[in-house]
KOLTOR-415322 format. One record per residue: z, y, x of N, C-alpha, C, O, CB in turn; residue in three letters. Coordinates in pm, whole numbers, padded with zeros to 5 digits, always signed. Atoms other than C-alpha are relative to their C-alpha. Glycine has a CB too. Layout:
N
ZYXZYXZYXZYXZYXALA...
***
This chain:
163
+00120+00029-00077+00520+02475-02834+00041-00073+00128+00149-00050+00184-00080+00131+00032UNK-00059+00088-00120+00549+02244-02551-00094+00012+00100-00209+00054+00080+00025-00156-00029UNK+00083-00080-00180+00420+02299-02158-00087-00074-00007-00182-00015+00045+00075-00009+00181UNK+00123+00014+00016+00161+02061-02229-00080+00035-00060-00192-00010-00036-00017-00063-00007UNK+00132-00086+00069-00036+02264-02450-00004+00069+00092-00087+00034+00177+00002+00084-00139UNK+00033-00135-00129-00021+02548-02210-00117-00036+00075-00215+00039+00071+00130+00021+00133UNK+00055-00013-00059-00196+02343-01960-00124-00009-00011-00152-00110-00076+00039-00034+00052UNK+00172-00014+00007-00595+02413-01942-00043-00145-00024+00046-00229-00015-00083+00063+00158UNK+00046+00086+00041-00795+02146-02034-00051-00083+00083-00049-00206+00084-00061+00031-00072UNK+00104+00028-00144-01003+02120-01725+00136-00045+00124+00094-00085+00233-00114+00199+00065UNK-00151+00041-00106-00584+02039-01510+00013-00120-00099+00055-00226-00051+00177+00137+00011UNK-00025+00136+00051-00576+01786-01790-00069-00120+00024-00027-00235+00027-00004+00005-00114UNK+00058+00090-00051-00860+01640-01691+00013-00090+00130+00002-00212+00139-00081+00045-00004UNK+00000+00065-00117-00823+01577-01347+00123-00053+00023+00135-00155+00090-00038+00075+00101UNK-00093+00153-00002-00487+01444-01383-00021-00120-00013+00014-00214+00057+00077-00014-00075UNK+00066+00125+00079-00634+01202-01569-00059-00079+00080-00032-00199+00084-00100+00029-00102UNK+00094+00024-00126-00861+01146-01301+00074-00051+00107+00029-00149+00167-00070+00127+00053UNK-00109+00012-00113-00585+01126-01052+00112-00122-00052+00192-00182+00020+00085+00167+00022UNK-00088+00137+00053-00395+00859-01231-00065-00111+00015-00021-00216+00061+00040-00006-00148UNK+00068+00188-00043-00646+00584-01215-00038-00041-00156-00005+00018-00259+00163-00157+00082UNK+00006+00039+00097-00773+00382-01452+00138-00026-00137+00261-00018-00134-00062-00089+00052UNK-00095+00050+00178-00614+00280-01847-00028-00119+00054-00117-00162+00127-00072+00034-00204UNK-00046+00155-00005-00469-00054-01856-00104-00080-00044-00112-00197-00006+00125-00035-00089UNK+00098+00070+00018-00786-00136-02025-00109-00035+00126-00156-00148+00130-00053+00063-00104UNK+00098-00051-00082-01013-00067-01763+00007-00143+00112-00105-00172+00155+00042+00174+00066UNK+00042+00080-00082-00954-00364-01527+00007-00182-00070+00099-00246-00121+00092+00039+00132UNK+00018+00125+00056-01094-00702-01626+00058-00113+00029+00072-00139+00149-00101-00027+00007UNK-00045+00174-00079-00966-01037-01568-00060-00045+00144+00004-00090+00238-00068-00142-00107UNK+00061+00025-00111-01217-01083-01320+00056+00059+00128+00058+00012+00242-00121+00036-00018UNK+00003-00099-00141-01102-00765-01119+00178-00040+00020+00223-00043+00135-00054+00226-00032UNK-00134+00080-00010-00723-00907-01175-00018-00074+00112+00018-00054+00228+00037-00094-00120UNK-00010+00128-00112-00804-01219-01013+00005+00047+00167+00091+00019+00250-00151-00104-00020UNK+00021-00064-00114-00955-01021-00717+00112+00059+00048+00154+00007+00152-00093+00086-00011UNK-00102-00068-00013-00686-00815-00694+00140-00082+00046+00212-00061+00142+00007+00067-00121UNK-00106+00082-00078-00432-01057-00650-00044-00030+00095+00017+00004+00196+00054-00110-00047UNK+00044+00103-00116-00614-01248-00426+00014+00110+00151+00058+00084+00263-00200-00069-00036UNK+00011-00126-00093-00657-00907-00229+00186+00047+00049+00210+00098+00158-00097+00151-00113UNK-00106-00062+00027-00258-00828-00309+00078-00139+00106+00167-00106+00184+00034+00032-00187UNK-00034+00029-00093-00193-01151-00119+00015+00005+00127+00120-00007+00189-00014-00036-00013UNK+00021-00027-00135-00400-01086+00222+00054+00093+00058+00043+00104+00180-00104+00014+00025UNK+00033-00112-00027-00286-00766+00208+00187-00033+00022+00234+00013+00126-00099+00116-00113UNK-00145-00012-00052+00122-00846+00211+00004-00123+00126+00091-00121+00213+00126-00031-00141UNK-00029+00039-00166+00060-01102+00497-00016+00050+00083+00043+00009+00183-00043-00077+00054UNK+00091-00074-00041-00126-00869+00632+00154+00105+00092+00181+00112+00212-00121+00070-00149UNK-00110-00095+00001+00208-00601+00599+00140-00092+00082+00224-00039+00155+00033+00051-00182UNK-00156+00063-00043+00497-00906+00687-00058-00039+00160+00028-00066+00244+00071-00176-00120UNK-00014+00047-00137+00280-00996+01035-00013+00163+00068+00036+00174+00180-00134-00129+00050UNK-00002-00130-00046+00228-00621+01108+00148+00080+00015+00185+00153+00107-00088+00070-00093UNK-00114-00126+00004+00560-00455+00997+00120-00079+00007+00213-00010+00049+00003+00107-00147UNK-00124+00045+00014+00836-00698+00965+00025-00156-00023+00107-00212-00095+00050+00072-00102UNK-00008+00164-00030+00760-01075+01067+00094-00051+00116+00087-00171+00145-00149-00055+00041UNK-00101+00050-00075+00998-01136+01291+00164+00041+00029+00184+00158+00060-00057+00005+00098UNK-00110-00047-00019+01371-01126+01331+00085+00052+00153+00117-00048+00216+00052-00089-00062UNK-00071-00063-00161+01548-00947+01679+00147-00067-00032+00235-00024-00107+00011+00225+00027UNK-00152+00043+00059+01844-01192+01679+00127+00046+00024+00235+00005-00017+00027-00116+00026UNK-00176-00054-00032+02118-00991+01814-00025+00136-00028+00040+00199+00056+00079-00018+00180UNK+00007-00139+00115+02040-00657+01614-00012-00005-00125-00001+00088-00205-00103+00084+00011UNK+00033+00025+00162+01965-00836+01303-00160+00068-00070-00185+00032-00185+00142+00086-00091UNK+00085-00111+00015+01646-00588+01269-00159-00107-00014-00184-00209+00050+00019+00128+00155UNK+00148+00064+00052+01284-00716+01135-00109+00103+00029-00129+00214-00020-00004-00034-00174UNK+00113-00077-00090+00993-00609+01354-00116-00055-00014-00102-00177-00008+00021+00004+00147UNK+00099+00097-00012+00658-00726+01334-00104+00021+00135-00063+00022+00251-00078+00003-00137UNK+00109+00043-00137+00335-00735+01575-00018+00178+00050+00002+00216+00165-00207-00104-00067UNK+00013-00129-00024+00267-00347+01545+00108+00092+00135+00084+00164+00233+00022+00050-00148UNK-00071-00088-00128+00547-00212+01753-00027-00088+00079-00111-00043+00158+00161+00046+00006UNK+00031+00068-00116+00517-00481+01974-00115-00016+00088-00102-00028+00210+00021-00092-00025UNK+00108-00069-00074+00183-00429+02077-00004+00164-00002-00110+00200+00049-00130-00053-00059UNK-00087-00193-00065+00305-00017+02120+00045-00021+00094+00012+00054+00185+00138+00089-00075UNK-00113+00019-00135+00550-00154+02376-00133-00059+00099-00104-00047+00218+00171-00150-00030UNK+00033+00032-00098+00266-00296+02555-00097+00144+00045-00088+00222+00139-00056-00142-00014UNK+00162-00108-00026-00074-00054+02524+00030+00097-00144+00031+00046-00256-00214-00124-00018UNK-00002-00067+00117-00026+00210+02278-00123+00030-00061-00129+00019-00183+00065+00107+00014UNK+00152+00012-00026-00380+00256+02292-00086-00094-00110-00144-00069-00215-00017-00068+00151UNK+00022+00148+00049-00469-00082+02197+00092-00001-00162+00018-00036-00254+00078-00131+00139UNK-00115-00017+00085-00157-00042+01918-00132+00104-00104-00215+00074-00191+00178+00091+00091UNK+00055-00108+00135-00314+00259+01728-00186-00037-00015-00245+00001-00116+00030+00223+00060UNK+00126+00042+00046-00684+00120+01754+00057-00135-00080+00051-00132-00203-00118-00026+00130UNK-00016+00064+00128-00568-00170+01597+00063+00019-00113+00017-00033-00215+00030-00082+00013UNK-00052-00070+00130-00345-00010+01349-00103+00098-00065-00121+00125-00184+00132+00084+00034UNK+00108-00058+00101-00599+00177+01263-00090-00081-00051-00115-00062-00170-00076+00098+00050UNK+00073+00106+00118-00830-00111+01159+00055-00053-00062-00003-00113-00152-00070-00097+00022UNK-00075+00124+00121-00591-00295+00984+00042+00136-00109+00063+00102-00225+00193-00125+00079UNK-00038-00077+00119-00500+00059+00786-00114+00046-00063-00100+00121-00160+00088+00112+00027UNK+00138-00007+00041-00877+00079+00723-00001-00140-00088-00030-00143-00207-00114+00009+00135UNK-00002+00095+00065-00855-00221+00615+00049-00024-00127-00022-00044-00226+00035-00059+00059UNK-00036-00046+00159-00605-00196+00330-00025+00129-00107-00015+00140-00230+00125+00001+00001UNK+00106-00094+00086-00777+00128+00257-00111-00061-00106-00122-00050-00228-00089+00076+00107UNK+00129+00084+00090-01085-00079+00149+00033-00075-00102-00011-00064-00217-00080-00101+00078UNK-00102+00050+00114-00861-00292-00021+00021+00030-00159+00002-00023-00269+00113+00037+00046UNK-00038-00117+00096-00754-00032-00220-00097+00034-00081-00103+00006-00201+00038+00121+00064UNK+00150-00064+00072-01065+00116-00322-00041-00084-00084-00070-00047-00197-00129+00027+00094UNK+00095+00081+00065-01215-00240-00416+00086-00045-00123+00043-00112-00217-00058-00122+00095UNK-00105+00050+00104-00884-00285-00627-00037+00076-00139+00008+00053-00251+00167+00039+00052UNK-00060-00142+00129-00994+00070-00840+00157+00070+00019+00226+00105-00077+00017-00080-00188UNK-00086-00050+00046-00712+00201-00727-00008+00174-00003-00076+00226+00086+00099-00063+00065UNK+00018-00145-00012-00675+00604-00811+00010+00073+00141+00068+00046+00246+00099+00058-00084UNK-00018-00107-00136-00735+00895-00581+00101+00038+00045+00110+00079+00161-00047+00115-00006UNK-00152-00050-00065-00363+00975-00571+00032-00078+00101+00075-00046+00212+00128-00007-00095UNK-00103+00145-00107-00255+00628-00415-00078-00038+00057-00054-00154+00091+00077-00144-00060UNK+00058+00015-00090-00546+00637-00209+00034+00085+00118+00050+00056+00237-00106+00003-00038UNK-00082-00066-00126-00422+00934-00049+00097+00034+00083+00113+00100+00185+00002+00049+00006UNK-00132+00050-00070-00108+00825-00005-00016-00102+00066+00059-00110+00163+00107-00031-00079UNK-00005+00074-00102-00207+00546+00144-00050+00075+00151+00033+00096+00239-00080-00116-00043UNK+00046-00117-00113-00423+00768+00422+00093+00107+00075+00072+00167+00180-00095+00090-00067UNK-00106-00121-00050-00121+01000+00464+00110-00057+00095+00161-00009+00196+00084+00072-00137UNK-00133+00106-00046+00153+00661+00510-00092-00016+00149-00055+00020+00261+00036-00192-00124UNK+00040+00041-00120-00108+00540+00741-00071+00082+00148-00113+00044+00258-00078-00083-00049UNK+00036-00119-00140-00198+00879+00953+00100-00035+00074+00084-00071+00190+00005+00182-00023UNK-00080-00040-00050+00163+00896+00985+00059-00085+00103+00123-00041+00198+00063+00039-00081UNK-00011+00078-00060+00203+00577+01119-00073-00010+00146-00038-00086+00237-00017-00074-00080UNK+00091+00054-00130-00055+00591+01399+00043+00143+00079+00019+00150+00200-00207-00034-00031UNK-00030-00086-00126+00091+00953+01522+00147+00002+00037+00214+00081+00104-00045+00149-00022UNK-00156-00021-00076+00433+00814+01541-00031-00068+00065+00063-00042+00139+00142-00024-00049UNK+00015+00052-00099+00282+00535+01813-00039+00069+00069-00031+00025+00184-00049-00083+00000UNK+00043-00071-00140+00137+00816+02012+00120+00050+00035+00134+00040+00157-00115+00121-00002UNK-00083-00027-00072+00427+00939+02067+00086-00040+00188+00169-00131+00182+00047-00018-00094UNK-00105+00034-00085+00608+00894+02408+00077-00043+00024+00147-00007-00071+00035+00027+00024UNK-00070+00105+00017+00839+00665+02496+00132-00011-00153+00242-00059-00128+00061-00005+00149UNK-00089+00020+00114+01040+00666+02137-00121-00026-00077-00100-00018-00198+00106+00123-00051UNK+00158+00021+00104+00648+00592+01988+00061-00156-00072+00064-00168-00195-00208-00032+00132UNK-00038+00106+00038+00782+00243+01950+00089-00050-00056+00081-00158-00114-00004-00040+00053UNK-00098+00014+00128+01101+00269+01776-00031+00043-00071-00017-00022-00175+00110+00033-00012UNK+00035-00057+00101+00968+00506+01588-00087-00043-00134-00078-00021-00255-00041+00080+00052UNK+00099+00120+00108+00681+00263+01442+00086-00142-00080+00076-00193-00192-00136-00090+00124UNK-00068+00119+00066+00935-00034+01442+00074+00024-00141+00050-00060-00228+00106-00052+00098UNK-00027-00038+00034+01137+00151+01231-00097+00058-00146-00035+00079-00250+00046+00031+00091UNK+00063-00060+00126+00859+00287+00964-00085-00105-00039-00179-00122+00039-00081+00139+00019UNK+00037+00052+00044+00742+00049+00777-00143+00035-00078-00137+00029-00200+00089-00027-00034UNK+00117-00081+00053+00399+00187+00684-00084-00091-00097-00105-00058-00213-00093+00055+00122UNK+00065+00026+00070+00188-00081+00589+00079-00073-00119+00031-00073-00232-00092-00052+00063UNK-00099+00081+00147+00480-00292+00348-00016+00117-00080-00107+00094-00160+00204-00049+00019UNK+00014-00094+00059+00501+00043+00194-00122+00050-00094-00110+00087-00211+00024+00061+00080UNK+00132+00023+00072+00136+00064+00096-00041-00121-00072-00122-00131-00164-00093+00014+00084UNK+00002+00117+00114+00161-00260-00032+00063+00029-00119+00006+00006-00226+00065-00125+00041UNK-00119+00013+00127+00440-00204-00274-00029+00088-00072+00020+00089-00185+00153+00016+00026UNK+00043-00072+00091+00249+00095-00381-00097-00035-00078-00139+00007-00186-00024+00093+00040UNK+00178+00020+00090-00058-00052-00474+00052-00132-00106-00001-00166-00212-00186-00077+00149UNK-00081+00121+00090+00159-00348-00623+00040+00063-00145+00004+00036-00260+00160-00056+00084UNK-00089-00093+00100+00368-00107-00819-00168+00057-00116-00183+00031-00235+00113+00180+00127UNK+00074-00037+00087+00041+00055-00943-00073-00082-00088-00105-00048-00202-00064+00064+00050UNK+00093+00090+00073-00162-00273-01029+00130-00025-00121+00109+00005-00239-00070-00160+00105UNK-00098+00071+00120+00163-00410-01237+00003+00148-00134+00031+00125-00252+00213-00047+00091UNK+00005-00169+00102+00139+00002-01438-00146-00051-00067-00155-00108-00176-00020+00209+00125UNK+00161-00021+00012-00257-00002-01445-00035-00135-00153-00099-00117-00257-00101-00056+00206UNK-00009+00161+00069-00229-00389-01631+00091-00040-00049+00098-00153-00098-00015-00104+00071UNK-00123+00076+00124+00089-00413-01801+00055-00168+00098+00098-00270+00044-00125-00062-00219UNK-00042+00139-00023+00172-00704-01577+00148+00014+00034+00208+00120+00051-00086-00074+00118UNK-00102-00009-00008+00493-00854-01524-00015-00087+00133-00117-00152+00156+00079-00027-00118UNK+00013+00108-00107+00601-01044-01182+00023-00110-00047+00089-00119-00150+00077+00008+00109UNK-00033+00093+00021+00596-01390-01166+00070-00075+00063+00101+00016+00140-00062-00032-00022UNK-00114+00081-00105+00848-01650-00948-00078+00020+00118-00008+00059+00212+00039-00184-00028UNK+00051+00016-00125+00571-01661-00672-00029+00140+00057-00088+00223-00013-00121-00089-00004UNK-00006-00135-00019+00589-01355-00468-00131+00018+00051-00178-00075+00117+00111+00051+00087UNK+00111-00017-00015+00256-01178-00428-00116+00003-00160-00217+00074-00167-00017-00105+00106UNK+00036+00002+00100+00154-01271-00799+00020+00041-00098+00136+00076-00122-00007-00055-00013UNK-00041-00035+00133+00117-01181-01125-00066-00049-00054-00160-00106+00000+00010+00110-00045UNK+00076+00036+00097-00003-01268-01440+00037+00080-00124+00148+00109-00170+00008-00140-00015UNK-00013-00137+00138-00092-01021-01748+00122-00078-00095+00143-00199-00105-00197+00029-00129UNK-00104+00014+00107+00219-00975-02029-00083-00040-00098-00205-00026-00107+00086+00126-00040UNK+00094+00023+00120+00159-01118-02359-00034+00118-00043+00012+00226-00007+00052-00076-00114UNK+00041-00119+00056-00040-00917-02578+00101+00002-00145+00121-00092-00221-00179-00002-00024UNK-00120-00049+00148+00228-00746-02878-00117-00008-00125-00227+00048-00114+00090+00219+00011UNK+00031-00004+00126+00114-00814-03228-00019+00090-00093-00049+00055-00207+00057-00049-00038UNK
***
């Protein structure tokens, strides 16, 4: 007998639930969207978390800590719309309740390491929050759709279909 029989029917369900759609489930149409969304959303992550190079540390910082170092204030209200932002994202992608609430969790964590006190700002430079939510929701669309990457980064296009 194997531990998945064991489990109740009603824990099977809501896994289920918690995974997100079947590979069937998103159309070409919602593809297209989705990329298009999967683009805004990593420029979105390379001018926030890691657009720029610090040339004598070697280290890739983007706009987020740097507005921390000025107004932290200012820092976590806008980090918070822009992590509202790929929230919505998210949602309009279909993506499941799990990797919605991981995104909400990456991006709490992100806005109470800028309150912090003067280490608020390494601490953000350092956590890459929103790339991270990208690469999850990436990772999930390429699962959800069978897709494979393609040369242009940001894209995909569905695998053939097997015979």
């Amino acid at each position: 007998m194997s531990l998945l029989s064991k489990i109740p029917a009603s824990f099977k369900l809501a896994l289920d639930v918690a995974r997100g759609p079947k590979p069937a489930a998103l159309t070409e149409d919602q593809l297209v969207k989705a990329e298009a969304a999967l683009g805004r959303l990593d420029a979105l992550a390379t001018a926030l978390d890691d657009g720029l190079r610090v040339p004598i540390l070697g280290l890739r910082v983007g706009v987020d800590p740097l507005l921390g170092a000025l107004s932290r204030r200012a820092a976590a209200t806008i980090g918070g719309g822009m992590s509202l932002y790929v929230l919505v994202e998210a949602v309009r992608m279909g993506a499941p309740p799990a990797l919605l609430i991981r995104i909400i969790g990456r991006s709490a964590l992100d806005l109470l390491l800028q309150l912090v006190p003067l280490v608020g700002g390494a601490l953000d430079a350092a956590y890459h929050s929103y790339r991270g939510n990208v690469q999850d929701l990436k990772r999930w669309l390429e699962g959800a759709v069978a897709l494979r990457p393609i040369s242009v980064p940001g894209t995909y296009q569905a695998a053939p279909a097997m015979a």
